[in-house]
BATINU-549912 format. One line per field, with one value per residue (C-alpha): residue number from 1; residue in one letter; x negated, y negated, z negated. Coordinates in steps of 0.05 Angstrom, whole numbers, plus 32768, in hexadecimal, padded with zeros to 4 digits. Layout:
% residues N
num	c(NUM, ...);
residuo	c(A, ...);
x	c(X, ...);
y	c(Y, ...);
z	c(Z, ...);
END
This chain:
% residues 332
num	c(1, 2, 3, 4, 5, 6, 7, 8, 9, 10, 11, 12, 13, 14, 15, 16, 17, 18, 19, 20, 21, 22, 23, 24, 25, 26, 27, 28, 29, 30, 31, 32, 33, 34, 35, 36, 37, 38, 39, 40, 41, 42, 43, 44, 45, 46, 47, 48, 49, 50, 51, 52, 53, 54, 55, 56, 57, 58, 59, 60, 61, 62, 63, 64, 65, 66, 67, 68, 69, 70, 71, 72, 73, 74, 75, 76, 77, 78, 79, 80, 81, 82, 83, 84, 85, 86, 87, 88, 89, 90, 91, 92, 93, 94, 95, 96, 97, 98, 99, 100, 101, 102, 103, 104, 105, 106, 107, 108, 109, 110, 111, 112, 113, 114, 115, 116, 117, 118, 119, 120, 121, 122, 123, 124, 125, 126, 127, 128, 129, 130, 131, 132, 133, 134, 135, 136, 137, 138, 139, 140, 141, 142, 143, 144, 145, 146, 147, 148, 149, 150, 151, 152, 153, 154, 155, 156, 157, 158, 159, 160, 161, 162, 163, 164, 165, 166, 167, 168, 169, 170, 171, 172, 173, 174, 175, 176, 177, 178, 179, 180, 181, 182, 183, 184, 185, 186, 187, 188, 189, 190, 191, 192, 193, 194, 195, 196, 197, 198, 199, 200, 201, 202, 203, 204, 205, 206, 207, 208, 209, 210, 211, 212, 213, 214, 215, 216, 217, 218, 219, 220, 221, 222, 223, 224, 225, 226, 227, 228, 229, 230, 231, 232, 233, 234, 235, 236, 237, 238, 239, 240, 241, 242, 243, 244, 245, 246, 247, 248, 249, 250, 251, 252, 253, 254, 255, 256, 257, 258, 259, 260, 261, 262, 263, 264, 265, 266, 267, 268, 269, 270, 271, 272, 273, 274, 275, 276, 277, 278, 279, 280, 281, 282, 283, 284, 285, 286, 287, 288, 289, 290, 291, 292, 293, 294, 295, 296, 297, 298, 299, 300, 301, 302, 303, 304, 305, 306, 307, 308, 309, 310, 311, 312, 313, 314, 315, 316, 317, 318, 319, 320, 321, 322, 323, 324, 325, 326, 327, 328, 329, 330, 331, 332);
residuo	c(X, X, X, X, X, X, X, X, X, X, X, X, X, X, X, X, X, X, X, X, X, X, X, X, X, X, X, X, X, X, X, X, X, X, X, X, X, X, X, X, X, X, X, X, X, X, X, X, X, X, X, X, X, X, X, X, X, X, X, X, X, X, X, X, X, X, X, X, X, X, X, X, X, X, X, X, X, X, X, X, X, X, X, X, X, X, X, X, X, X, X, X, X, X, X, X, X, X, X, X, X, X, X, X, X, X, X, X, X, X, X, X, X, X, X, X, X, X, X, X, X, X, X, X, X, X, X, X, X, X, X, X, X, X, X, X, X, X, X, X, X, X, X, X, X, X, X, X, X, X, X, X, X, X, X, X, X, X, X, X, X, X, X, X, X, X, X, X, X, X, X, X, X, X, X, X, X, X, X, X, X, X, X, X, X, X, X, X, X, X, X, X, X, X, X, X, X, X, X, X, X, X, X, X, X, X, X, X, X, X, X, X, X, X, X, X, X, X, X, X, X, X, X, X, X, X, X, X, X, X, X, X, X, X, X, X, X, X, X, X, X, X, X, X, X, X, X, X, X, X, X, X, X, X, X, X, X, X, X, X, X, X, X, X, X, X, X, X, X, X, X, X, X, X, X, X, X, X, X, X, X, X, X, X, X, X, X, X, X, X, X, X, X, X, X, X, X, X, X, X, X, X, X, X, X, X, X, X, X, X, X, X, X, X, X, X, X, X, X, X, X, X, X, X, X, X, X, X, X, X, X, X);
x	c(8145, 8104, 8125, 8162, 8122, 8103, 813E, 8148, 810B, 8101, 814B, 813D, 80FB, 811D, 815D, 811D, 8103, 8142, 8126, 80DD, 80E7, 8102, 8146, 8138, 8113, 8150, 8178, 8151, 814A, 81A0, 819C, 8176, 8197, 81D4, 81AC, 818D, 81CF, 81E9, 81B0, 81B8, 8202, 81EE, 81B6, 81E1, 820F, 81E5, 81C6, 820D, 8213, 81CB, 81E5, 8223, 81F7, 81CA, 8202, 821F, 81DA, 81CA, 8214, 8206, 81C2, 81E7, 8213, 81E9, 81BA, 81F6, 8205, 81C0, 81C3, 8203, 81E8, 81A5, 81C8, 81FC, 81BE, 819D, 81DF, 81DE, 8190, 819D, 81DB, 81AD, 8175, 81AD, 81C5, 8181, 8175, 81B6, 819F, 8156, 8174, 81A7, 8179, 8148, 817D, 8193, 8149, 8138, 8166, 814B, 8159, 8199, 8199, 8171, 8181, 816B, 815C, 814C, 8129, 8109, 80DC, 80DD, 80CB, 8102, 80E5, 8097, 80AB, 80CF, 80C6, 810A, 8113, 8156, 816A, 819C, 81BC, 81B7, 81CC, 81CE, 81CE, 81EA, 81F5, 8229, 823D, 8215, 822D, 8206, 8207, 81E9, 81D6, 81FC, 81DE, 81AA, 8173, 8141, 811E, 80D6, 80AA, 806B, 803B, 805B, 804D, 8007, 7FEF, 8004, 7FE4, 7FA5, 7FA2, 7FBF, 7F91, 7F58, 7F73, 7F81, 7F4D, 7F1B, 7EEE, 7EFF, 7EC3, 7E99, 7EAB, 7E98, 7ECA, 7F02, 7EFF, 7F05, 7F3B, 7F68, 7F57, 7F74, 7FB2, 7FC3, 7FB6, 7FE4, 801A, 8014, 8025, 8058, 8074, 806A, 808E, 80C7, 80D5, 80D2, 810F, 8150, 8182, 8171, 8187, 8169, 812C, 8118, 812A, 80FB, 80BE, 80CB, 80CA, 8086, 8071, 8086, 805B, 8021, 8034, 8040, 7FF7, 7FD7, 7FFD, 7FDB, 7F9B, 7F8F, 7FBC, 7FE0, 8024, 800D, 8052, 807E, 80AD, 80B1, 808A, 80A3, 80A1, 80EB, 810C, 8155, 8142, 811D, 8154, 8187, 815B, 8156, 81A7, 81AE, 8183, 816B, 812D, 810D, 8117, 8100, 80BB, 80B6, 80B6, 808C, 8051, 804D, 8058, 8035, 8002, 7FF3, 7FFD, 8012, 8025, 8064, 8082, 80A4, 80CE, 810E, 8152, 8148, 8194, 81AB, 81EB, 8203, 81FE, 81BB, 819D, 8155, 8157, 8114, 810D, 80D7, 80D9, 80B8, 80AA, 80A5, 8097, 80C3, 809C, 80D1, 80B8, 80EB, 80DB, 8103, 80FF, 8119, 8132, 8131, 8152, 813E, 8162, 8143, 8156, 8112, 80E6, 80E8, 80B3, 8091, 8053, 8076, 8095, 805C, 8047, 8088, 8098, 8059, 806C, 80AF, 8092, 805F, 809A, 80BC, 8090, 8076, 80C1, 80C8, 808B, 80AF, 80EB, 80F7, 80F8, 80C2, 809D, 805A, 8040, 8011);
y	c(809F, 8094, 80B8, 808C, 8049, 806C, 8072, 802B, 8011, 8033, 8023, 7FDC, 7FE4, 8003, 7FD5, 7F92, 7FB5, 7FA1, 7F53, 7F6E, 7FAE, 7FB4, 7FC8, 8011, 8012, 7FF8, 8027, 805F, 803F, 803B, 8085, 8094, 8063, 8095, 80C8, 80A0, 8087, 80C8, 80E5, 80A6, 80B5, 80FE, 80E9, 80BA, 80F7, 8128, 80E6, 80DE, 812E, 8135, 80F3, 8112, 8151, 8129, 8108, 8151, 8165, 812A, 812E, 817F, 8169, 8136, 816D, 819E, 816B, 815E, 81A1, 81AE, 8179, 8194, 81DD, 81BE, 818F, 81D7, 81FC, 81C9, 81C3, 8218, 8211, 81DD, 820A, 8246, 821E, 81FD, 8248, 8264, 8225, 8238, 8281, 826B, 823A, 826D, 82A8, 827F, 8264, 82AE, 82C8, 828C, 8292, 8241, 8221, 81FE, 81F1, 81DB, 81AB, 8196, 814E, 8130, 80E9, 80C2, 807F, 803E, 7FFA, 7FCD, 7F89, 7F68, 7F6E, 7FAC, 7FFF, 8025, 8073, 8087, 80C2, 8101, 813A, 8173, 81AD, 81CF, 8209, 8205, 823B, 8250, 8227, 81E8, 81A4, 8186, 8140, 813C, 80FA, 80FD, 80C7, 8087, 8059, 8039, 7FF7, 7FF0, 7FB3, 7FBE, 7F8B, 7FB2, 7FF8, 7FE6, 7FC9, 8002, 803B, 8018, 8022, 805F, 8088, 8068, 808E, 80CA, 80D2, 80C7, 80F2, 80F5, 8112, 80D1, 80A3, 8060, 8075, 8090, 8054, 8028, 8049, 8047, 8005, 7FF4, 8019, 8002, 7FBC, 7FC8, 7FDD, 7FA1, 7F79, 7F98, 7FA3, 7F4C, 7F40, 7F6F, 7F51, 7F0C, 7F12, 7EF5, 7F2B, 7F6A, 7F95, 7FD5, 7FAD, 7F9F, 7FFB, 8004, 7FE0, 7FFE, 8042, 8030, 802D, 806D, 808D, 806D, 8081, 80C9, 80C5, 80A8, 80E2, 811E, 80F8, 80F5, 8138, 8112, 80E2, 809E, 807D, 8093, 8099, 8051, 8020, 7FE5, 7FC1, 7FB1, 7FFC, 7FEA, 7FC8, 8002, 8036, 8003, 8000, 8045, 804E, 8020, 8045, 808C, 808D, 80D3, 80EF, 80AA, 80B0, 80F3, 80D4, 8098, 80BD, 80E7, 80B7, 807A, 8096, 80D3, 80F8, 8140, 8164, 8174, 8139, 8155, 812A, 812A, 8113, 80D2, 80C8, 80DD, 8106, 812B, 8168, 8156, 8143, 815F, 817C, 8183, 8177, 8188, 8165, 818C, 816B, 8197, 817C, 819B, 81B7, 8189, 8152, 8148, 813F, 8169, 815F, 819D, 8188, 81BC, 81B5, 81D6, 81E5, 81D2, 820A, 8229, 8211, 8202, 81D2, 819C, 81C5, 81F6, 81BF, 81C1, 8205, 8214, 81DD, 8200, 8248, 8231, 8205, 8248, 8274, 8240, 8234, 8281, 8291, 8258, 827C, 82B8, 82A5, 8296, 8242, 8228, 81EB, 81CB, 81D5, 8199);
z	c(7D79, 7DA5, 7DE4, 7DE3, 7DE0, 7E1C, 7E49, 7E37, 7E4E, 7E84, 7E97, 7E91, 7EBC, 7EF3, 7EF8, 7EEC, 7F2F, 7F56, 7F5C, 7F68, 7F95, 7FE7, 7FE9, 7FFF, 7FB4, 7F9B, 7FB5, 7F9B, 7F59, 7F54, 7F6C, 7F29, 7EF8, 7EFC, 7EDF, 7EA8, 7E90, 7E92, 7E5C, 7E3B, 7E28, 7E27, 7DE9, 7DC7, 7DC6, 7DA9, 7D7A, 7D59, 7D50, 7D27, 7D03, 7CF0, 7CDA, 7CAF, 7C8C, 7C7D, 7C6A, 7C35, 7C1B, 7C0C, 7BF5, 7BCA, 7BAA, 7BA1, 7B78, 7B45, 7B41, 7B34, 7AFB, 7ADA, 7AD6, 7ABC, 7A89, 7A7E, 7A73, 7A39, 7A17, 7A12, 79F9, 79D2, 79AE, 79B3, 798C, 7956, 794A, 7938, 7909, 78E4, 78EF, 78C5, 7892, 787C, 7875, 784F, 7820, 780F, 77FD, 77DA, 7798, 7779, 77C1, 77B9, 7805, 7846, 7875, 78BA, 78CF, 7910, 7911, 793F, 7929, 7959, 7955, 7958, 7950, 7944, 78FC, 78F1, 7905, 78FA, 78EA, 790B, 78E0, 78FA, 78D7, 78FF, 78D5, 7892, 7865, 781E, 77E3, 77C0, 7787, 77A2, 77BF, 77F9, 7806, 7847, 7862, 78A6, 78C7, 78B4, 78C4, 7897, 78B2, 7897, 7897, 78CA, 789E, 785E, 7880, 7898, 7855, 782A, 7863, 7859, 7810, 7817, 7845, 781F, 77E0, 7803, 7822, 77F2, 77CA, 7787, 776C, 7785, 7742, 7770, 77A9, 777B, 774B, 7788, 77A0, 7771, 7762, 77A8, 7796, 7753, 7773, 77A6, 7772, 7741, 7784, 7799, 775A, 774D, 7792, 7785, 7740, 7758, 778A, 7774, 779B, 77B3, 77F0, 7812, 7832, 77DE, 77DE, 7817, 77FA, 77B8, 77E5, 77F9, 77AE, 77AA, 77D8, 77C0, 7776, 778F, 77B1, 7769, 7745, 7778, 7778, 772E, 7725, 76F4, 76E1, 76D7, 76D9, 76AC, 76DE, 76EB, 7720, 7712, 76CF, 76D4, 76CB, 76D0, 7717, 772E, 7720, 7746, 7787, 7782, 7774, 77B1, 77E7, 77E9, 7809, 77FC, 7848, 7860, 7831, 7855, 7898, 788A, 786B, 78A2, 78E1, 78BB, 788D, 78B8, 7877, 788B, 784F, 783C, 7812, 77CD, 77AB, 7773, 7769, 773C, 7723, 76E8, 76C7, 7709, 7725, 774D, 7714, 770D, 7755, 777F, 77CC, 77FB, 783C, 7877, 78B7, 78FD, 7942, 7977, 79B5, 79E0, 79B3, 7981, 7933, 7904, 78BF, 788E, 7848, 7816, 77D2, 7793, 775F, 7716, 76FB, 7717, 76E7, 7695, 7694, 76C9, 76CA, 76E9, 771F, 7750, 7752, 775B, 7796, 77BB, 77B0, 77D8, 780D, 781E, 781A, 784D, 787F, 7884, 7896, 78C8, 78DB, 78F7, 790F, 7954, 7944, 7974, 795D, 7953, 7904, 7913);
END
């Protein structure tokens, strides 16, 4: 403390005098040193006491910081319950009205980059609503590691298609040039590997998209349900990895595609068999990404013109009661 420092010096001063000063100063100066030493003790005294009362002080400031931290962590467990309850609340209320939905379930996701070469989607089930009379096979947890040079040559083509005006013959035609291009490599490269695993699923799931972005462009099939010129392969990469929800996810964090992503079941001679999804994507307000999966029973329609209409009437009737509830998110 700076009072103990100036008793100090000026002790030292006086009792440095003693060699300098005539006795009689002396004497005065040992008359006073009493007196300083006694408010020197006296400070150190009341020195310890504050010190012992800022150690009580940090140590209650200490507490009352992790008790702060418990009753905040308390309080976002509760919200987070709160928030789960009113999703269960939604999904089961929807379910009910909608007599073809077969079910809806919520995803969490979150995309990273987990090397130069690859991004990852981290995939979460977070809850689910299912009807009467209908299995759910929900994906509890998975990740899905895409190639960055894969994912960055197909966006290219991709926006290019989707974005351009198909009225103006030069652009179109060029277009979809691009595209089918894109297709006949992919589908060359894919043919020409020896063994396949989910990486050879993932860039098949990347034709896909672009097929599915031919088919709206040209508001027509131009596949005959196959994109590769080997069927049986295609139908065991598919068998091997199901990649709708992670289609979903890449064509709206990679291609900055927006819409809600429809696709179908693609196996055959089960009970899923002819089944519709619609993926819808919603960004949190604390900055999560939620992805709803509805399921649509086949039963809704007798024909494939009907399939579309059909798909939109429910994806309106979905969002406009997300709408009103009480979910809070960001429809961007």
């Amino acid at each position: 403390m700076i009072w103990r420092k100036v008793l100090l010096a000026l002790a030292a001063v006086l009792i440095g005098g003693l060699s300098i000063y005539n006795s009689d100063i002396a004497d005065e100066t040992f008359q006073v040193l009493p007196v300083l030493l006694i408010g020197y003790v006296f400070l150190l005294f009341v020195e310890a006491l504050l010190h012992g009362k800022d150690l009580k002080i940090a140590d209650l400031n200490q507490k009352l910081l992790e008790e702060t931290k418990g009753l905040f962590s308390y309080y976002k467990e509760l919200k987070e319950y709160d928030i789960k309850k009113e999703y269960q609340r939604f999904m089961k209320a929807f379910v009910r009205d909608q007599p073809y939905v077969c079910s809806v379930q919520l995803y969490e996701y979150i995309v990273k980059s987990t090397s130069p070469y690859k991004h990852r989607i981290q995939l979460n089930y977070v809850d689910g609503n299912v009807s009467a009379n209908e299995k759910l096979n929900a994906i509890v947890q998975d990740h899905f590691d895409y190639n960055k040079r894969e994912i960055r040559e197909v966006k290219k083509v991709y926006k290019e298609l989707n974005n351009a005006e198909m009225n103006d013959d030069h652009n179109s035609f060029e277009s979809l040039s691009k595209s089918f291009q894109l297709l006949n490599r992919y589908n060359k490269k894919l043919n020409s590997f020896h063994t396949h695993d989910d990486d050879t699923s993932l860039k098949l799931s990347l034709m896909q998209l672009m097929g599915d972005l031919i088919e709206k462009r040209i508001d027509a099939a131009f596949t005959d349900d196959h994109l590769l010129s080997n069927p049986q392969l295609e139908q065991r990469l598919i068998r091997m990895r199901k990649t709708g929800i992670a289609r979903a996810i890449v064509k709206y964090e990679f291609f900055e595609d927006h819409l809600d992503y429809f696709f179908r079941y693609s196996g055959d001679g089960d009970a899923k068999s002819g089944r519709h999804y619609i993926a819808s994507i919603k960004k949190s307000n604390r900055g999560k990404n939620y992805l709803f999966l509805i399921t649509v029973s086949p039963d809704l329609w007798s024909n494939s013109d009907e399939v579309k209409q059909s798909l939109n009437e429910i994806k309106e009737e979905f969002n406009s009661f997300l709408n009103e509830s009480d979910i809070v998110y960001n429809n961007k």
